[in-house]
C-alpha positions in Angstrom: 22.9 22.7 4.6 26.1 24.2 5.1 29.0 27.0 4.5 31.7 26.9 1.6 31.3 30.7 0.9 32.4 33.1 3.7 30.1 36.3 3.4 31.4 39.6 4.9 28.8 42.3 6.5 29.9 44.3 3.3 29.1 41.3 0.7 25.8 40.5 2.5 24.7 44.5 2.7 25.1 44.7 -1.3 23.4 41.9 -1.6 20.3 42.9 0.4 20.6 46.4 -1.7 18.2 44.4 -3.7 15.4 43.4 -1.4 12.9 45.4 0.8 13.9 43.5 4.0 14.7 46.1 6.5 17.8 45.9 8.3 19.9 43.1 9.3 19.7 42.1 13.3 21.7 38.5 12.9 23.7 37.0 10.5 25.3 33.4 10.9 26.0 30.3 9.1 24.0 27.1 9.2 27.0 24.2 9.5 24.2 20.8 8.9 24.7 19.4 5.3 27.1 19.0 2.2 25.5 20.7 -0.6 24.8 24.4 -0.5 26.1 27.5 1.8 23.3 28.6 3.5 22.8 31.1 6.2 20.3 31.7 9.3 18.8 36.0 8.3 17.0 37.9 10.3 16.4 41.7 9.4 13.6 44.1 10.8 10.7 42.7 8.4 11.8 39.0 9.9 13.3 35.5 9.4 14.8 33.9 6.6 17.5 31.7 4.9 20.0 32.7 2.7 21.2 29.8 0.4 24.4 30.6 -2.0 24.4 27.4 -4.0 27.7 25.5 -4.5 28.7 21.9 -6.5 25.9 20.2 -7.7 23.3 22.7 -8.2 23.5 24.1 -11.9 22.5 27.6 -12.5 20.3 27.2 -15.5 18.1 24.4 -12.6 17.4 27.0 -10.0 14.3 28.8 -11.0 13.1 25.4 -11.5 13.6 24.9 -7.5 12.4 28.3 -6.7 9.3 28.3 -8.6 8.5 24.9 -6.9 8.8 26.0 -3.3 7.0 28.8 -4.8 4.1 26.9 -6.4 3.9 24.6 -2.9 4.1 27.6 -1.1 1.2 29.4 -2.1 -0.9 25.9 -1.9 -0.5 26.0 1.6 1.9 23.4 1.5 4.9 23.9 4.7 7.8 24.6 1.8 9.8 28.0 2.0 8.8 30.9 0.2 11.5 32.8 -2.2 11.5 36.1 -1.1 11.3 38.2 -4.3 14.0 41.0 -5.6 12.9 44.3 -6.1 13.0 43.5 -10.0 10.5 40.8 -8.7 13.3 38.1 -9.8 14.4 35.6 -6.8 17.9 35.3 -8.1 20.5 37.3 -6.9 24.2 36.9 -7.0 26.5 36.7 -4.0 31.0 37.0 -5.0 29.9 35.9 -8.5 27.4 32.8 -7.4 23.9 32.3 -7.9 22.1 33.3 -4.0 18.4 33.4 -3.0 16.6 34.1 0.1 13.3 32.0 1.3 11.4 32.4 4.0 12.5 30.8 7.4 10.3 28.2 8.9 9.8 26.6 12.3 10.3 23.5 14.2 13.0 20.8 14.7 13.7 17.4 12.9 13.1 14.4 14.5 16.5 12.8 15.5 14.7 10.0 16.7 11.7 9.7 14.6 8.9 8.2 16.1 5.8 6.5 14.7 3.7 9.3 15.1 7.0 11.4 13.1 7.0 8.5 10.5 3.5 8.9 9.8 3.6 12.2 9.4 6.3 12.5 6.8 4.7 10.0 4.5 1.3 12.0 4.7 4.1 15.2 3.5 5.4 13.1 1.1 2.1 12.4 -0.4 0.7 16.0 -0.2 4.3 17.2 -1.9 3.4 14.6 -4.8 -0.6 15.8 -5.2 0.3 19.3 -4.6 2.9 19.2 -7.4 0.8 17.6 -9.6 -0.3 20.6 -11.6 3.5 22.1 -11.3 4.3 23.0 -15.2 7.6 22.6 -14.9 9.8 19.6 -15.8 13.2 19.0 -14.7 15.4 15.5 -15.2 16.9 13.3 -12.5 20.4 14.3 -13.1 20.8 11.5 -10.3 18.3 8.8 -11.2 19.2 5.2 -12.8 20.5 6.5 -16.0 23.2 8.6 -14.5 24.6 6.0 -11.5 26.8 4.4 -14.1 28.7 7.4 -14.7 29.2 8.8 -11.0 30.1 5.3 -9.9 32.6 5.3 -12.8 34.0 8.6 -11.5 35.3 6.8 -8.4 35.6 2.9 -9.2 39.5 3.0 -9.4 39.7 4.3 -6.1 37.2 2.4 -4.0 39.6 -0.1 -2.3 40.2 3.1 0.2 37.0 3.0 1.5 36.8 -1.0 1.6 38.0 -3.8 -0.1 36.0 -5.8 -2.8 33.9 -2.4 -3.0 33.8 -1.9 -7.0 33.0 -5.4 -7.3 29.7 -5.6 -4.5 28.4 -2.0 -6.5 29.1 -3.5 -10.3 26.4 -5.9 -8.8 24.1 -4.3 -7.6 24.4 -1.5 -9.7 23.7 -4.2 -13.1 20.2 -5.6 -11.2 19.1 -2.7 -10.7 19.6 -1.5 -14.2 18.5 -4.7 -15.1 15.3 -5.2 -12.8 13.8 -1.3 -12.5 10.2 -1.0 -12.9 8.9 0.7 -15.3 5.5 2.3 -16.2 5.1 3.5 -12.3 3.6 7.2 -12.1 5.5 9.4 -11.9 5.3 13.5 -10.9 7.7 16.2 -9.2 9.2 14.4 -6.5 11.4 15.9 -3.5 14.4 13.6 -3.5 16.0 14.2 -0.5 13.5 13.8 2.3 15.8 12.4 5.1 14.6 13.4 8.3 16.8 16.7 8.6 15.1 18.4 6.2 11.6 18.0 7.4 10.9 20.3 10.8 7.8 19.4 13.1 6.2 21.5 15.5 3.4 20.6 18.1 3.0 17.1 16.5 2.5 18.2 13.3 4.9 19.3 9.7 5.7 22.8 9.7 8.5 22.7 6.9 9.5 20.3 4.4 12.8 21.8 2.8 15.4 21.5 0.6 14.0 21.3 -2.6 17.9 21.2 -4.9 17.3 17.6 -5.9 13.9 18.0 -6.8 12.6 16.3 -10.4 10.1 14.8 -12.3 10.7 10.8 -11.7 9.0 7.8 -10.5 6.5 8.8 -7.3 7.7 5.3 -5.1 11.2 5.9 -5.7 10.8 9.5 -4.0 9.0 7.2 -0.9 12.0 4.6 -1.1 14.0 7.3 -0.6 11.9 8.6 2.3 12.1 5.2 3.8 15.5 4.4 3.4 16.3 7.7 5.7 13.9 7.2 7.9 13.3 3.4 8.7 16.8 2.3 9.0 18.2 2.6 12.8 21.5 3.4 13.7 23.0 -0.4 14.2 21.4 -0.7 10.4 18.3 -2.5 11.2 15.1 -2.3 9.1 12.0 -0.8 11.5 8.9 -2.6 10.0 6.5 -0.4 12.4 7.9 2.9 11.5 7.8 1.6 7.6 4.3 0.6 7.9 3.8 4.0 9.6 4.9 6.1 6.5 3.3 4.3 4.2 0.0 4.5 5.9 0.3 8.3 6.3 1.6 8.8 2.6 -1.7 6.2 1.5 -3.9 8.4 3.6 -3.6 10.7 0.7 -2.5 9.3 -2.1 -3.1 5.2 -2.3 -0.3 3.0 -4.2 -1.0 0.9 -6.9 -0.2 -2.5 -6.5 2.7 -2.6 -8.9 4.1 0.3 -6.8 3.7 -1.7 -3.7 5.6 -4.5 -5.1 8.3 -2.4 -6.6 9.3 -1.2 -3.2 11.9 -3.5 -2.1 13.9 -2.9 -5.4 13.4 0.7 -5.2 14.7 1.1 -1.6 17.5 -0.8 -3.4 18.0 2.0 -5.6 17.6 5.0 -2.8 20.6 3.5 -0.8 22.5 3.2 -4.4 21.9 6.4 -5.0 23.5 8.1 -2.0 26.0 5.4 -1.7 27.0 6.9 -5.2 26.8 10.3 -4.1 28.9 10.1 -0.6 31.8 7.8 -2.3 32.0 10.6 -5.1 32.2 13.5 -2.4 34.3 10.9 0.2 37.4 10.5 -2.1 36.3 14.5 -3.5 36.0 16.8 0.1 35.8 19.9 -0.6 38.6 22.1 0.7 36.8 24.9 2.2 33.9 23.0 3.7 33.4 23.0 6.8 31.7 19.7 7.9 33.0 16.3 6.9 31.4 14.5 4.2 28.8 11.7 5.1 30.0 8.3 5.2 29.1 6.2 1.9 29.3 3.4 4.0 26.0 3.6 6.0 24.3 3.5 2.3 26.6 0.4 1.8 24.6 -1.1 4.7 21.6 0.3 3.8 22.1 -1.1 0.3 22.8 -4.6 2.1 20.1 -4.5 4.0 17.5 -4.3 0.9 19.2 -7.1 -1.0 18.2 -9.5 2.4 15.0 -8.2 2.3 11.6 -9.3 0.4 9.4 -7.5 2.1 8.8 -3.9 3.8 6.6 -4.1 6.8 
């Protein structure tokens, strides 16, 4: 999460013109993240998020999200809950961008996850993928495989800032990859994005998995590589075997891998760190002007991505 779009007690009032939320008690921006502007609410009928969606998120995609979070929602899964219009629509528009509310929800991330928190994001993980399973909706991975050619191409020429010999380590990787992925995995709605920020915990247990603006329908063990590779790396870029082995055997509490997923998951875990290498090299040498936190640094993906060539094995 973060701000790009500054929202004055005038802008916001019009806004909630359109909602049956009471009145407003606080209003204040939420500074973690890179993608969206998003905003802590609370009015007299309660708490909530306001999200103003900015850079990668195309219009025509967002009922796609919404109806997700929706559809999890009302499963009883811990996703937030678009708060409806009065035209019953959960798209509004805030100084000419798209803007929805959800519904705020409780807990703190795990800075230092622990077994117990690894565990319980992979049983999350798991119930995201089954609960999603009946979701009619389709979207495509604007950032899967077939599209890491093309961002990395957007910033080849001007790697060398970041580090020397760059373009030539990610032509690499980037050809096995495209070379060696697996295919014929299942595949379903997956999150995309689960790094430990945007799951919250409360009393031991999930209360909120969000941030659903990368969501799609692509390979199921690439959405847990990517939950891995955020989770199971330490800070001095070390691999945790225990808190690995602790995801997977809360995500196969639910729903057991096959054994060609199993052995896809070095490769994949390959491709999560690619994937967000791709993404924070693009928005390094892009920042946006009025943002107002720093983009992340591609090279912790760089060491992620070194860290899953050396590697054969995940627990």
């Amino acid at each position: 999460m973060s701000v790009y779009t500054e929202v004055s007690n005038e802008v916001l009032a019009t806004f909630l013109e359109d909602y049956d939320l009471g009145q407003v008690k606080t209003f204040e921006g939420i500074l973690e993240g890179i993608e969206n502007s998003n905003f802590s609410l609370e009015t007299s009928a309660g708490r909530f998020v306001l999200t103003i969606f900015e850079k990668r998120a195309s219009e025509p995609d967002l009922p796609y999200f919404l109806q997700l979070m929706d559809h999890l929602a009302d499963r009883e899964f811990p996703a937030p809950k678009p708060i409806r219009r009065r035209d019953n629509s959960s798209l509004g528009r805030i100084l000419e961008k798209p803007a929805a509310v959800v519904s705020f929800l409780n807990g703190k991330c795990a800075t230092v996850p622990s077994l117990a928190d690894a565990k319980a994001a992979g049983t999350a993980l798991a119930r995201l993928h089954v609960t999603a399973a009946d979701f009619p909706l389709k979207r495509y991975n604007n950032l899967g495989l077939k599209r890491w050619r093309p961002l990395f191409q957007l910033s080849a020429s001007r790697t060398q800032e970041i580090e020397k010999g760059l373009a030539d380590e990610i032509e690499v990787a980037l050809t096995h990859l495209e070379t060696s992925w697996p295919e014929n995995l299942p595949t379903g709605t997956i999150h995309a994005d689960l790094f430990p920020d945007n799951l919250f915990l409360e009393n031991g247990e999930v209360s909120g998995v969000i941030d659903y603006y990368f969501a799609a329908h692509d390979t199921l063990a690439y959405d847990l590589a990517i939950t891995l590779n955020s989770w199971c790396v330490d800070t001095n870029r070390n691999w945790n075997s225990e808190l690995a082995e602790a995801m997977l055997n809360g995500y196969e509490n639910v729903r057991p891998l096959c054994s060609n997923e199993i052995e896809a998951l070095p490769l994949l875990l390959q491709g999560a760190a690619m994937r967000f290498l791709l993404t924070r090299l693009h928005d390094w040498l892009n920042p946006e002007p009025h943002a107002l936190v720093r983009p992340k640094d591609p090279l912790e993906q760089l060491a992620c991505l070194r860290l899953h060539q050396s590697r054969k094995t995940i627990t």
